[in-house]
PAGULO-140149 format. One line per field, with one value per residue (C-alpha): residue number from 1; residue in one letter; x, y, z. Coordinates in nm, 3 decimals, decimal comma, always signed. Example, Ala and Ser with C-alpha at 12.3 -4.5 7.8 and 13.67 -1.06 7.14 Angstrom:
// PAGULO-140149
resi [1_2]
resn [A_S]
east [+1,230_+1,367]
north [-0,450_-0,106]
up [+0,780_+0,714]
END
This chain:
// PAGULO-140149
resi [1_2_3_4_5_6_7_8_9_10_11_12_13_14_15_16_17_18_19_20_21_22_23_24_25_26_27_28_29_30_31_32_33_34_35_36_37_38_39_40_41_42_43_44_45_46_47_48_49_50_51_52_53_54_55_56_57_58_59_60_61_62_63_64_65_66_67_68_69_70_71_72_73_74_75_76_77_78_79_80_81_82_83_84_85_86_87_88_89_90_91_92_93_94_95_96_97_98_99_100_101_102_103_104_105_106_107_108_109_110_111_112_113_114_115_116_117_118_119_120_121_122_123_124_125_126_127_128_129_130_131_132_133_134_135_136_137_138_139_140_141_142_143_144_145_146_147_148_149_150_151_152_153_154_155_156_157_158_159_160_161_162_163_164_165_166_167_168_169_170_171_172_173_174_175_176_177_178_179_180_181_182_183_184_185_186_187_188_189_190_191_192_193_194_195_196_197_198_199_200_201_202_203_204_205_206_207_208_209_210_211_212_213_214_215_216_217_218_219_220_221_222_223_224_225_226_227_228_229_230_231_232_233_234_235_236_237_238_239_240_241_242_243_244_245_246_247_248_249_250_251_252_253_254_255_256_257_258_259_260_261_262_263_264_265_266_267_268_269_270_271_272_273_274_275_276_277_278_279_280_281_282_283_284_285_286_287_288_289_290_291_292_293_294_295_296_297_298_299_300_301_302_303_304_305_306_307_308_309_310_311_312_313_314_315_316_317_318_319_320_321_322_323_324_325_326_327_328_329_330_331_332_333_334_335_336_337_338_339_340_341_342_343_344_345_346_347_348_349_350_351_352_353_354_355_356_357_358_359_360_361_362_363_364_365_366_367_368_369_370_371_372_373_374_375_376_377_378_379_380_381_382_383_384_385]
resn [X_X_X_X_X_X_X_X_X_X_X_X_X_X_X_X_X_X_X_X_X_X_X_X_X_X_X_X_X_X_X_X_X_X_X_X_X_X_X_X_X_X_X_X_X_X_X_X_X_X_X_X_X_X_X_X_X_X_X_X_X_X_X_X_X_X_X_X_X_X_X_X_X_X_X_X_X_X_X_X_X_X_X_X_X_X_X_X_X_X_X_X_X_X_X_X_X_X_X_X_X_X_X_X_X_X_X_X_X_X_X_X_X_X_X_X_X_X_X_X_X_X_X_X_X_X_X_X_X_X_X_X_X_X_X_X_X_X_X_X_X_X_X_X_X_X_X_X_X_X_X_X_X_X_X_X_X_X_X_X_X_X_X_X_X_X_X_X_X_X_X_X_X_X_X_X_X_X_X_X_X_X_X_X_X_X_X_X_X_X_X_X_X_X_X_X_X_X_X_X_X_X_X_X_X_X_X_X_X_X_X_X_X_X_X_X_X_X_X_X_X_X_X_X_X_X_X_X_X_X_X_X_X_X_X_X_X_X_X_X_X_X_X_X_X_X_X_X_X_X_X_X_X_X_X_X_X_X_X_X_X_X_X_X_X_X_X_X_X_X_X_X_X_X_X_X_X_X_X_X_X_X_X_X_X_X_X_X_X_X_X_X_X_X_X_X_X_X_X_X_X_X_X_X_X_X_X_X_X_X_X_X_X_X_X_X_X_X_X_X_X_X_X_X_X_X_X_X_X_X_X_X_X_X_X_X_X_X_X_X_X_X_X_X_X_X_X_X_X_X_X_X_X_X_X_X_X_X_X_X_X_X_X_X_X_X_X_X_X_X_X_X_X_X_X_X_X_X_X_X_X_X_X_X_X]
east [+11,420_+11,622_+11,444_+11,447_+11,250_+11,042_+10,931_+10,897_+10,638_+10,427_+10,421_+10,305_+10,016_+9,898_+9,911_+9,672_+9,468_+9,402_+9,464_+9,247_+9,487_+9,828_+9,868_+9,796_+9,966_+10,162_+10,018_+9,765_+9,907_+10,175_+9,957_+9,797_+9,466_+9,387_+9,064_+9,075_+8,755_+8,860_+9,067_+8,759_+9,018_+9,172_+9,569_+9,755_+10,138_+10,363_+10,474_+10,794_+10,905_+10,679_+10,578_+10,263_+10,206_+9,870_+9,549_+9,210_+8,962_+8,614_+8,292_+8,267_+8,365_+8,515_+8,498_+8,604_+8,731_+8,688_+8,899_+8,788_+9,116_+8,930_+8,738_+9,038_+8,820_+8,832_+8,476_+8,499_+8,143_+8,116_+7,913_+7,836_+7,736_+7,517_+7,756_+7,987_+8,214_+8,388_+8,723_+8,954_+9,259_+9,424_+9,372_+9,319_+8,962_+8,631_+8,417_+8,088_+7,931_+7,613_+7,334_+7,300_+7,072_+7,148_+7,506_+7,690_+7,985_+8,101_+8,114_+8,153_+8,245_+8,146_+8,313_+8,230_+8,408_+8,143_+7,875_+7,930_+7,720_+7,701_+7,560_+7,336_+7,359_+7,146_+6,852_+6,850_+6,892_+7,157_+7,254_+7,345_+7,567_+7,714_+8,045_+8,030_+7,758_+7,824_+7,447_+7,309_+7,074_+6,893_+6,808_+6,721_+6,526_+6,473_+6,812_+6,892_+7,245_+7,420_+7,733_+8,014_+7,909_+8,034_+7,890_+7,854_+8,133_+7,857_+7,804_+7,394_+7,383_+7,497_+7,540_+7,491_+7,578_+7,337_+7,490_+7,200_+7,028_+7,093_+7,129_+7,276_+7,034_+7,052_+6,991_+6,911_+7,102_+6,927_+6,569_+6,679_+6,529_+6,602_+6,505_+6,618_+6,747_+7,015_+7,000_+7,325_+7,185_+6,956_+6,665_+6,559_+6,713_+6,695_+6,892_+6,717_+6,875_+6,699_+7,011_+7,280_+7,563_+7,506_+7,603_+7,423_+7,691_+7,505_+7,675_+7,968_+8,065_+8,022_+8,392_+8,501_+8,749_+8,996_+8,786_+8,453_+8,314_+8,234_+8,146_+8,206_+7,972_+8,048_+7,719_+7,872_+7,611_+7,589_+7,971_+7,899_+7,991_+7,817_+8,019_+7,772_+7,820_+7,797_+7,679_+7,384_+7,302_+7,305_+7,425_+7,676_+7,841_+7,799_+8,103_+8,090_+8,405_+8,520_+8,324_+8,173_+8,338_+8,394_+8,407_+8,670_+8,971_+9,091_+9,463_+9,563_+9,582_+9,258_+9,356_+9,252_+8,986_+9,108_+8,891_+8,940_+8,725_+8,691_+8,460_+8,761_+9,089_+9,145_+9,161_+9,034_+9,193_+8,939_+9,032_+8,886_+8,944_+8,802_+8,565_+8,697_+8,862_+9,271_+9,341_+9,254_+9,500_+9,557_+9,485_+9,430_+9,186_+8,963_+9,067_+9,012_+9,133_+9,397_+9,627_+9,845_+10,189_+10,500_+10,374_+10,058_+10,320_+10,245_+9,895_+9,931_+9,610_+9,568_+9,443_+9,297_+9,255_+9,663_+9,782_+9,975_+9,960_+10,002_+10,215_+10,064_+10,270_+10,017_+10,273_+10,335_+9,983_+10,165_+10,162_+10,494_+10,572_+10,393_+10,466_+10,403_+10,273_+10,286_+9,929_+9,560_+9,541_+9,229_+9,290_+9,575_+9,664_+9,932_+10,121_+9,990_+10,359_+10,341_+10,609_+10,464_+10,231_+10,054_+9,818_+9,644_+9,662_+9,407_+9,552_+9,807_+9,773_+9,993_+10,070_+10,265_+10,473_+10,582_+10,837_+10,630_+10,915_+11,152_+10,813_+10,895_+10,783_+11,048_+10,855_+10,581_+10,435_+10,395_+10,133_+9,839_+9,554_+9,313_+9,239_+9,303_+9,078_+9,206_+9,416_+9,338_+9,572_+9,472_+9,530_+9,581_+9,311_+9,148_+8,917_+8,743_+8,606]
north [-5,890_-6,185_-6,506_-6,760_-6,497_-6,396_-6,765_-6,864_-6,543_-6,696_-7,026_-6,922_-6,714_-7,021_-7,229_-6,956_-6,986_-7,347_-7,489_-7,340_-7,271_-7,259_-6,907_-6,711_-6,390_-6,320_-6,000_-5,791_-5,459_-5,564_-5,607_-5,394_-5,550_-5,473_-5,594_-5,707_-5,622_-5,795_-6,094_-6,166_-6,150_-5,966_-5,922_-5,946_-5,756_-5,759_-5,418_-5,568_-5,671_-5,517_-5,783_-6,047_-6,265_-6,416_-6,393_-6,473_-6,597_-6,375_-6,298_-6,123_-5,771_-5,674_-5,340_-5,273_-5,439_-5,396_-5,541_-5,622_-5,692_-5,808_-6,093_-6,148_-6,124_-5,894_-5,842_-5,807_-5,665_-5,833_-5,613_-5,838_-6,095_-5,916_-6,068_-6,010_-6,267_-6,259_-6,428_-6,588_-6,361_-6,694_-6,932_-6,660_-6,857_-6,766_-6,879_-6,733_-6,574_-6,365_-6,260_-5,845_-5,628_-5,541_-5,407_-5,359_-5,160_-4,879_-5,044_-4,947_-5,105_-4,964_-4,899_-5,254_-5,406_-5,681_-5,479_-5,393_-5,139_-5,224_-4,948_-5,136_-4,886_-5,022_-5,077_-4,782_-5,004_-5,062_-5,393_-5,396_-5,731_-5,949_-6,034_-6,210_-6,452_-6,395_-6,320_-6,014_-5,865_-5,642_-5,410_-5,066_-4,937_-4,548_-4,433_-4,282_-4,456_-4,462_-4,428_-4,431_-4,445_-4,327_-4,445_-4,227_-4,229_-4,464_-4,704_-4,616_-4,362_-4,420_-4,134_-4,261_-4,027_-4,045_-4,006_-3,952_-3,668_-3,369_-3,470_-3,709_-3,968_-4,098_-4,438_-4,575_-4,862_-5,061_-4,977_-5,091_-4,751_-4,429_-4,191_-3,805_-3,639_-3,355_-3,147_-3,001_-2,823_-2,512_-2,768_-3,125_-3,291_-3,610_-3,751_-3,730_-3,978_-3,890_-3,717_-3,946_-3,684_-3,527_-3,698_-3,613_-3,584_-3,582_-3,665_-3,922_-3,949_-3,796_-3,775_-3,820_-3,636_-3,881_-3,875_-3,921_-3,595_-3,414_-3,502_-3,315_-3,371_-3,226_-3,154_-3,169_-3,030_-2,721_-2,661_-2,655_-2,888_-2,916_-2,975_-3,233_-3,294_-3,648_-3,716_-3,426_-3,509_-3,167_-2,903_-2,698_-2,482_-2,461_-2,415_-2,272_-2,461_-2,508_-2,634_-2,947_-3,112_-3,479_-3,592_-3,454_-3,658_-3,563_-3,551_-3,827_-3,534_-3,419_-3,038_-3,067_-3,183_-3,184_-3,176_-3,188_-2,976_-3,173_-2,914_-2,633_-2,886_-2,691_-2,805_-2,697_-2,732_-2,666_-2,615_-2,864_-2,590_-2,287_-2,478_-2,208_-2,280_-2,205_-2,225_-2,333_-2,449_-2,590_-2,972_-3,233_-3,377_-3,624_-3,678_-3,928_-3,936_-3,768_-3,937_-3,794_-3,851_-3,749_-3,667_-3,467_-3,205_-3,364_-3,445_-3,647_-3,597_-3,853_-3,788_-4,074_-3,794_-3,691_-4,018_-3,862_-3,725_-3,325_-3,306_-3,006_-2,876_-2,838_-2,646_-2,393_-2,435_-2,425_-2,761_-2,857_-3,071_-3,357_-3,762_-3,904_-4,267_-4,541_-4,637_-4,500_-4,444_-4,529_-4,463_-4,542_-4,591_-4,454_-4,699_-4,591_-4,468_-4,227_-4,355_-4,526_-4,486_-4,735_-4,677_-4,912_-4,861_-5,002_-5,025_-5,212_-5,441_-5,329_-5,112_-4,829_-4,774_-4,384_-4,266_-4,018_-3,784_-3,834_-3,750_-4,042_-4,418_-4,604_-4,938_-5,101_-5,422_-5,700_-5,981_-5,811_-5,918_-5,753_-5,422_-5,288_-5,073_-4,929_-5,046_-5,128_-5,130_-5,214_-4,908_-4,657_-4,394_-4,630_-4,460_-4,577_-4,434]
up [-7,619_-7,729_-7,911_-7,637_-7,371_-7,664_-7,739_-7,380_-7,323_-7,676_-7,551_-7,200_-7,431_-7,612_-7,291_-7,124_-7,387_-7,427_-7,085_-6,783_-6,510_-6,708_-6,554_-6,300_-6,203_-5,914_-5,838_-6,037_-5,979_-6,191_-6,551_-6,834_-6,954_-7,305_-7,430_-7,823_-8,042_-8,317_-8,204_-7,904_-7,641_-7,339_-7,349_-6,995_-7,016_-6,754_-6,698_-6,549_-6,908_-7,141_-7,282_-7,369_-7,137_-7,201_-7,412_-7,259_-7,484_-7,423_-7,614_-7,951_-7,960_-7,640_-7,529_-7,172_-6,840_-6,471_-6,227_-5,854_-5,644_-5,362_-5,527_-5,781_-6,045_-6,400_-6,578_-6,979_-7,159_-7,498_-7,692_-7,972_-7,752_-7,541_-7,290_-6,969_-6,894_-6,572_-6,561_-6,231_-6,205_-5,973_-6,300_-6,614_-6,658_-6,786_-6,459_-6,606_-6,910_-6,790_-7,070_-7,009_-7,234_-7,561_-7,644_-7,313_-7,340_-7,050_-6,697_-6,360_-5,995_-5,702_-5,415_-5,223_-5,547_-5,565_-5,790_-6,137_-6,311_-6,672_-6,947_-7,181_-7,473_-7,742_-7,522_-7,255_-6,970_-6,679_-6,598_-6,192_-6,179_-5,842_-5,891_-5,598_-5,730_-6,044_-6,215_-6,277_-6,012_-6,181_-6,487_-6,436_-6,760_-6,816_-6,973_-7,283_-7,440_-7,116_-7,142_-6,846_-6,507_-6,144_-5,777_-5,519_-5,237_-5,030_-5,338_-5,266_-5,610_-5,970_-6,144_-6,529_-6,836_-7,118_-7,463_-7,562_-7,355_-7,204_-6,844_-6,555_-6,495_-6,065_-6,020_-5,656_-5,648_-5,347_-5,542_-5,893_-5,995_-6,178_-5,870_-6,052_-6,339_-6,296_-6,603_-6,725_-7,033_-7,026_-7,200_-7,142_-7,481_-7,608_-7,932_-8,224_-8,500_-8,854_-8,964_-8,961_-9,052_-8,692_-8,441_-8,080_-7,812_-7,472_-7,119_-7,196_-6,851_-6,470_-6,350_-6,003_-5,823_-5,642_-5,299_-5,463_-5,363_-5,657_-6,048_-6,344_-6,644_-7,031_-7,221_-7,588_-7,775_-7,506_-7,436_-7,062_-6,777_-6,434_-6,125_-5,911_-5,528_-5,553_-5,197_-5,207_-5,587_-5,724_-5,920_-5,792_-6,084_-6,456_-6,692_-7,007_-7,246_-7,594_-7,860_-7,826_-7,488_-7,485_-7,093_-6,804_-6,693_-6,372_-6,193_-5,967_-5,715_-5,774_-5,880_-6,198_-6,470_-6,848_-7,072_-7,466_-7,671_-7,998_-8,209_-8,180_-8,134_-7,737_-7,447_-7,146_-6,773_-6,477_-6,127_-5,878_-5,616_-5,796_-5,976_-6,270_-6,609_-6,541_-6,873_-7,258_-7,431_-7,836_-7,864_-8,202_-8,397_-8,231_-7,879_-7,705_-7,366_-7,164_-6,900_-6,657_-6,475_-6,315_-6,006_-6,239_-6,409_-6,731_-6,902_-7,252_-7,438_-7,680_-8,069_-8,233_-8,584_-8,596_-8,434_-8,135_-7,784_-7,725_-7,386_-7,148_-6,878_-6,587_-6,373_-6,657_-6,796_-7,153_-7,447_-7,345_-7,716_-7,913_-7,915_-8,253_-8,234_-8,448_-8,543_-8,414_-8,032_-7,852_-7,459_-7,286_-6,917_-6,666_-6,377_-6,085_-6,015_-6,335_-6,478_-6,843_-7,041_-7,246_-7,537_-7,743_-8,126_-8,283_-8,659_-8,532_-8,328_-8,059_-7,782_-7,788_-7,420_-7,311_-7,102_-6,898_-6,833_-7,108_-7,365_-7,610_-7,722_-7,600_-7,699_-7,845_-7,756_-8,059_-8,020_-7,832_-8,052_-8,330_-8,261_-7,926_-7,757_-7,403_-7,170_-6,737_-6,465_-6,067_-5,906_-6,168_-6,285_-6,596_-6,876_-7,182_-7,466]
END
């Protein structure tokens, strides 16, 4: 990039910083949003030119965003803060800052785009928020460290998994109200923290397949994972995996859900149709998300312990090479036409961009802000950690 664009793109970050309405983007598709923990901030790049384009100013500790395209609005939970600030996409504002319960973090939107569901993980509690009117409309209490969340295809469930316990907690969403529990472990479980050197690994997340119709939740500390009908709100099939399973990420297509197996360093790849495990495969140290792309021949599974991303071939079902990055991944996220990816690396304050097909960084992005922790794009499959 030569000096003059480069200084025109800071200048246009300091302006969206310090004047409300500097900025606004042309069309949201277009942009990665990278919330900052460290720098209390949320990064826009345009994918156009890989580059920063703005910095929003947010609460303390940032740790994931949401982004509504009908009500142009993006939702940023400050965990610090106790926070969620929801911000204009037409002017790059802050247009409210709503109290939550303590230590929000995972997020989800449901299908209406006007409700947020925000996991209150210090207290037990979901937050169910109007983006619409911008307040929070309830708290539902009853959880144990939720963690991410998914909404049934009708937006009138929310499936929430507990870090902390051995099953899916269902929330009615019209009653405010925990109505069931689906257990995915043999036993009803819940955390106990007197030993700090083991770390309870419940239900991260219930992942849905592309048309909402089934969800796939890894027990970590029982190396299973139940496939839920989402609309009937039960069990289906059990799954027994690799050692210690951190959450399923599923295909654009739908065919598959990956899962990394952190206790062995495998990985495992389960059939959507079959509801069977195709294959298990080697993986890294301390993965944390996995991300696929062009056209779902290629999964990158990113390691936060060995600093790379192990490429698996999902029409050969073989690791198909390795991508060596330049700092810590956290999650990354593919364009919606699986083209790039982009991973945030936390070390270093930037973001490292892959060439999908080619297997390779072919850039990384300067300027992002203090420790990077995921990365958003409208209309791509998004995860967090």
């Amino acid at each position: 990039m030569n000096k003059l664009l480069s200084a025109g793109l800071g200048a246009l970050a300091v302006l969206a910083m310090t004047a409300p309405g500097a900025l606004a983007l042309d069309d949201p598709s277009h942009y990665v949003f990278v919330p900052n923990r460290a720098s209390a901030d949320v990064a826009v790049i345009d994918t156009r030119i890989d580059a920063v384009i703005a910095r929003i100013p947010v609460g303390e500790v940032p740790h994931q965003v949401a982004v509504s395209p009908s009500l142009g609005k993006m939702a940023v939970t400050n965990t610090a803060d106790d926070t969620l600030s929801v911000i204009d996409l037409a002017t790059l504002t802050v247009t409210a800052t709503i109290p939550l319960g303590h230590e929000p973090e995972h997020m989800e939107l449901a299908p209406s785009g006007d409700v947020l569901a925000v996991g209150n993980i210090g207290e037990g509690t979901v937050s169910l928020v109007s983006l619409l009117d911008e307040r929070e409309l309830a708290r539902v209490d009853g959880l144990h460290e939720p963690h991410n969340m998914t909404f049934s295809p009708n937006g009138e469930r929310l499936y929430v998994g507990n870090l902390g316990a051995s099953f899916v907690s269902m929330i009615d969403v019209p009653q405010a109200a925990v109505a069931g529990e689906i257990p995915i472990g043999p036993d009803r479980a819940l955390a106990h923290h007197e030993d700090d050197e083991t770390a309870y690994q419940g239900i991260i997340n219930v992942t849905a397949t592309p048309d909402g119709k089934l969800g796939f939740a890894a027990y970590g500390e029982g190396d299973r994972m139940a496939v839920i009908d989402l609309e009937a709100g039960r069990t289906l099939e059990s799954l027994e995996l690799g050692d210690t399973p951190w959450r399923a990420f599923t295909t654009t297509d739908g065919r598959y859900m990956i899962v990394p197996n952190n206790g062995d360093e495998t990985v495992s790849v389960v059939s959507t149709e079959t509801l069977t495990e195709v294959a298990r495969l080697p993986g890294a140290a301390d993965m944390t998300g996995v991300n696929t792309g062009a056209f779902d021949t290629l999964a990158y599974v990113i390691s936060r312990g060995d600093d790379k991303a192990v490429v698996i071939d999902l029409e050969t079902m073989s690791v198909a090479g390795e991508v060596p990055l330049p700092g810590t991944p956290e999650t990354g996220v593919v364009t919606p036409d699986g083209t790039k990816l982009y991973v945030a690396l936390s070390d270093a304050s930037t973001v490292a961009v892959i060439d999908v097909a080619a297997k390779a960084v072919t850039a990384t992005i300067d300027g992002v802000g203090e420790e990077p922790w995921g990365a958003h794009m409208v209309g791509a499959v998004n995860y967090c950690h």
